[in-house]
C-alpha positions as CSV (number, residue, x, y, z in Angstrom):
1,X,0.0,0.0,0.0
2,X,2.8,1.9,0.9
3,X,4.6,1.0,-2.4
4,X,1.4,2.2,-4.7
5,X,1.5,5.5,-2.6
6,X,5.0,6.3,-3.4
7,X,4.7,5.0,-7.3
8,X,1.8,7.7,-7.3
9,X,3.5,10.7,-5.4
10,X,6.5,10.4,-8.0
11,X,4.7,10.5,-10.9
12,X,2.8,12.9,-9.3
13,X,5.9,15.2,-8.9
14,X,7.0,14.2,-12.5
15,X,3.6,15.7,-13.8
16,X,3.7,18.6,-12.0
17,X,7.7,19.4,-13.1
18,X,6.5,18.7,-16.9
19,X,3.8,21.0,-16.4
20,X,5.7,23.1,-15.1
21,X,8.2,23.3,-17.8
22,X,6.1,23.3,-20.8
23,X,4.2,26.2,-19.1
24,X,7.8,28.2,-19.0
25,X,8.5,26.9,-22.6
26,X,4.9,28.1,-24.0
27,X,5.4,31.6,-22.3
28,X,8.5,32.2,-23.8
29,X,7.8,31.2,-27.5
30,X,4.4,32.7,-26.9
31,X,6.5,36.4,-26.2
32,X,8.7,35.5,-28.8
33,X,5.8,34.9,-31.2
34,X,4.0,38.2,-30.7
35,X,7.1,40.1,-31.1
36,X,8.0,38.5,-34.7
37,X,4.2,38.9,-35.1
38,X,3.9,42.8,-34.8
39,X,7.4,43.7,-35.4
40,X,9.5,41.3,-38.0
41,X,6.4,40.4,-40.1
42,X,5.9,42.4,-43.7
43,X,2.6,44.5,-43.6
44,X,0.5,43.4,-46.4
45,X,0.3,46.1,-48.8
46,X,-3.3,45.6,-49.7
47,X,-4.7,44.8,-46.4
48,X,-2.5,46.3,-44.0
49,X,-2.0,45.8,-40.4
50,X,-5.2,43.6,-39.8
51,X,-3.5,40.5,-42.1
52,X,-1.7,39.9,-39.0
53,X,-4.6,38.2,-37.5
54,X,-3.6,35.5,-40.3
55,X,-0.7,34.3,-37.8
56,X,-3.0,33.5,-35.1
57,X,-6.2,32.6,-37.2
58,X,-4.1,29.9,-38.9
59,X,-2.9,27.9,-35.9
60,X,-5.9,28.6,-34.0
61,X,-7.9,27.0,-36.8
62,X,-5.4,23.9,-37.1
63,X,-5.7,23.8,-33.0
64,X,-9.0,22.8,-33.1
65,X,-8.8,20.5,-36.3
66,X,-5.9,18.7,-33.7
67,X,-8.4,18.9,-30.6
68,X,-11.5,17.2,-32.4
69,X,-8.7,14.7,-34.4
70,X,-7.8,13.2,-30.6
71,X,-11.4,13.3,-29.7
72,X,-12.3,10.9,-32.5
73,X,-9.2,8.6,-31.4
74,X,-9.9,9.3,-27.7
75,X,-13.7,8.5,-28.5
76,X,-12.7,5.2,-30.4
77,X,-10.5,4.1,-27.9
78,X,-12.9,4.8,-24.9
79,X,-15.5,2.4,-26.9
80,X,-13.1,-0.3,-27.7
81,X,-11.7,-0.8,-24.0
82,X,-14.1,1.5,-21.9
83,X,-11.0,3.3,-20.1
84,X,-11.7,6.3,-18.1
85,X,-8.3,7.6,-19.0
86,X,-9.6,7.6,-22.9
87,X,-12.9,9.2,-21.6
88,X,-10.8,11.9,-20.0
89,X,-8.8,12.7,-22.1
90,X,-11.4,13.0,-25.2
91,X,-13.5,15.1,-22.7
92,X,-10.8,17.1,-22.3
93,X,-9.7,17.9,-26.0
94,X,-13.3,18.5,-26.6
95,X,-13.6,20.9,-24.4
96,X,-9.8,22.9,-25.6
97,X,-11.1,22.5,-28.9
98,X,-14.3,24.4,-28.7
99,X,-12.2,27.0,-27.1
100,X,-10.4,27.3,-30.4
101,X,-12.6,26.7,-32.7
102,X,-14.4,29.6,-31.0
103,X,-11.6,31.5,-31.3
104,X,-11.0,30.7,-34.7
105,X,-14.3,31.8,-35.9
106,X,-13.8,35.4,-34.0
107,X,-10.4,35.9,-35.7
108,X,-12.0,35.5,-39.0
109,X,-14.9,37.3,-38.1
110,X,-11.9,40.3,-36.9
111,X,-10.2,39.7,-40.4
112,X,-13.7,39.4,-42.4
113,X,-14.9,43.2,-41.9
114,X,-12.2,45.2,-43.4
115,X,-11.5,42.8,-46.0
116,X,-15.3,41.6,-46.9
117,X,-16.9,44.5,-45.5
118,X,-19.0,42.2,-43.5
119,X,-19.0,40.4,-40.2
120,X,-20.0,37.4,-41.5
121,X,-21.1,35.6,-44.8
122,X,-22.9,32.4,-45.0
123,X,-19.6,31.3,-47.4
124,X,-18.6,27.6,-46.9
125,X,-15.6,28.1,-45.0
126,X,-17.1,30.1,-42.3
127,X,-21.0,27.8,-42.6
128,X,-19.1,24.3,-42.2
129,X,-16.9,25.9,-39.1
130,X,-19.8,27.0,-37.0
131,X,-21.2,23.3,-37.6
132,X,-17.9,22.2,-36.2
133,X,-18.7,24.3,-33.5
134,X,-22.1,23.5,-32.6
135,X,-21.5,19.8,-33.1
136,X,-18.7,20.0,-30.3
137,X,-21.0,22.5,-27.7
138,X,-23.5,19.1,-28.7
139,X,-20.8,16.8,-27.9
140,X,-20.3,18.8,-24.4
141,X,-24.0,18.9,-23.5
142,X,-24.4,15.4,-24.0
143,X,-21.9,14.8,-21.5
144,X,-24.0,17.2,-19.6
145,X,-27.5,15.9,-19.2
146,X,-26.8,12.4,-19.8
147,X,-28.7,9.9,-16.9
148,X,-25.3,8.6,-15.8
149,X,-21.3,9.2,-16.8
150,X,-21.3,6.0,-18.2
151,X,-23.8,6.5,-20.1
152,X,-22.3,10.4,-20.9
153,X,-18.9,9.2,-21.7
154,X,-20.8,6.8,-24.6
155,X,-23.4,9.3,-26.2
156,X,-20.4,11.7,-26.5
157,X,-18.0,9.4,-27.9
158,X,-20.5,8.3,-30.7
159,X,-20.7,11.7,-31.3
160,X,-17.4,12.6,-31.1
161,X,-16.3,10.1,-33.4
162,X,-19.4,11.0,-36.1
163,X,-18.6,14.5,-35.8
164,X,-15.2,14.5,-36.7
165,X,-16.4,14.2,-40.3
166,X,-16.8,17.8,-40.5
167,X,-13.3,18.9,-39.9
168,X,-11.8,17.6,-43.5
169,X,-15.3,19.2,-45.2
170,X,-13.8,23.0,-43.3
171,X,-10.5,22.6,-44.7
172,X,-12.0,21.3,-48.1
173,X,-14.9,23.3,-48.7
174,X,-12.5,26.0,-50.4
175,X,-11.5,23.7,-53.1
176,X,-15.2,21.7,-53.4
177,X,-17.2,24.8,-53.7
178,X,-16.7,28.5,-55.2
179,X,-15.9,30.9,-52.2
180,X,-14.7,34.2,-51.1
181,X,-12.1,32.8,-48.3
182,X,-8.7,32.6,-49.5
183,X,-7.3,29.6,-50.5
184,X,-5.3,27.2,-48.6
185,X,-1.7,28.5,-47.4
186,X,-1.1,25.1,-45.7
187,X,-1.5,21.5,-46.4
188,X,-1.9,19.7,-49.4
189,X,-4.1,21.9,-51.3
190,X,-1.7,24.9,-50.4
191,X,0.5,26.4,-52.9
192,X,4.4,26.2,-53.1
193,X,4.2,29.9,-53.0
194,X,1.2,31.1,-51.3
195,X,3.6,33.0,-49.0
196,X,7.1,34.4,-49.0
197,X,9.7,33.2,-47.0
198,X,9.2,35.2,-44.1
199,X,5.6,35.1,-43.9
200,X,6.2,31.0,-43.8
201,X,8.5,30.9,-41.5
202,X,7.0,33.1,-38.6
203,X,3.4,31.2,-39.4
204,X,5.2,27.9,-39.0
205,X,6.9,29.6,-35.8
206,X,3.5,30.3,-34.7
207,X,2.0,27.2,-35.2
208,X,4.8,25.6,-32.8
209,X,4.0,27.8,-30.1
210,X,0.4,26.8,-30.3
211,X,0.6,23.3,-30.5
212,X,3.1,23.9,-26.9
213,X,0.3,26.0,-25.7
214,X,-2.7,23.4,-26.6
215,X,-0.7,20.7,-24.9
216,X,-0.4,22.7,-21.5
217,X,-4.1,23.6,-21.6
218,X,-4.9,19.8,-22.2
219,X,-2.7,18.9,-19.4
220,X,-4.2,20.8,-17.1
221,X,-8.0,20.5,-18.1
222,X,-7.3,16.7,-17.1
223,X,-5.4,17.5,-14.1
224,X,-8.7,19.3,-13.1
225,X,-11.0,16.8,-14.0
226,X,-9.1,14.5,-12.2
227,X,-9.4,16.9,-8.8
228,X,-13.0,17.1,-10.0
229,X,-13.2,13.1,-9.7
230,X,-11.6,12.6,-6.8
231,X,-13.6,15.5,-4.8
232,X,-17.1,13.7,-6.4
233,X,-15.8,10.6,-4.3
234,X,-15.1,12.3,-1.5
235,X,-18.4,13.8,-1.9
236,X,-20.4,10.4,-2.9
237,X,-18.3,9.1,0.7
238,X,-19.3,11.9,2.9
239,X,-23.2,11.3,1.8
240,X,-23.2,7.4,2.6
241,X,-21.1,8.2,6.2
242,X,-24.1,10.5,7.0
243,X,-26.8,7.9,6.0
């Protein structure tokens, strides 16, 4: 007994010092990312200083394509051996990717009005996102108002796993249908020279600091859960003592 408590306390401290470090790590790249954002990066000459937005847009939008791609494996995984570990951590993702998928949908709306003279447009790009989004707050409020956990953690990994179809219909609904949103500056639809040099390597920069920063917020959105589970069984304890 002894044993399992020590085993536990050290990895305990070894998640903590991780934390810890990537939380340094993302801080500094994050500075280091604003300051090649505003100050090294070319103003466009069309669209001025608001193309900047593009540097967090991007990796924002990729963030959340990342965050719903490990709730689909999370989800399958969860169903396959019924793990609570899986459940967490698809819960978890979920959850960090709604946060960015918000936040990709408000940086477009920021880069939409002085460029389309409109806050939003029922385009393709910007129609098949907010279906991402709403099929994720789904996937939350499942969890939410299931009867049981159990029966949570399944509903929301069925839909986890089904709504993960939407992701590759965002980041192809530029090519599959005539729109207004700029093409595709990365993946496998992008062109060789959609940017120039500097412009790909500060947005490849970027992107490096936010997949540092979505790994800290995932690690400690299960941290709390965890905390969250272990007070519930405290609580749940506490009840039967006073019965």
């Amino acid at each position: 007994m002894a044993s399992t408590h020590s085993v536990e306390h050290s990895r305990g401290i070894q998640f903590l010092n991780l934390k810890i470090a990537l939380a340094l790590i993302t801080g500094v790249l994050m500075l280091m990312n604003i300051y090649f954002i505003f100050m090294i990066a070319p103003t466009d000459a069309v669209l001025g200083h608001v193309q900047r937005v593009f540097y967090f847009h991007v990796p924002i939008a990729i963030m959340s394509f990342l965050a719903f791609f490990l709730v689909f494996i999370a989800s399958l995984m969860y169903l396959f051996k019924r793990s609570t570990r899986w459940d967490s951590f698809a819960h978890a993702s979920a959850e960090v990717g709604v946060i960015f998928v918000t936040l990709a949908l408000i940086t477009g709306i920021i880069w939409a009005r002085p460029v389309w003279n409109t806050w939003w447009t029922w385009e393709p790009r910007l129609t098949t996102t907010l279906i991402l989004w709403l099929i994720y707050v789904a996937y939350l409020m499942v969890r939410s108002y299931a009867p049981t956990q159990s029966k949570g953690a399944i509903y929301a990994a069925v839909v986890g796993i089904i709504g993960f179809v939407d992701v590759p219909i965002v980041y192809y609904s530029v090519v599959w249908w005539r729109s207004i949103h700029p093409s595709p500056v990365v993946g496998p639809f992008a062109q060789s020279d959609a940017l120039d040099g500097t412009m790909a390597l500060i947005l490849l920069y970027s992107l490096v600091t936010f997949v540092f920063f979505f790994a800290y917020i995932v690690m400690e959105r299960m941290e709390l859960k965890t905390s969250e589970e272990s007070l519930g069984r405290i609580r749940f304890a506490l009840r039967k003592r006073g019965q």
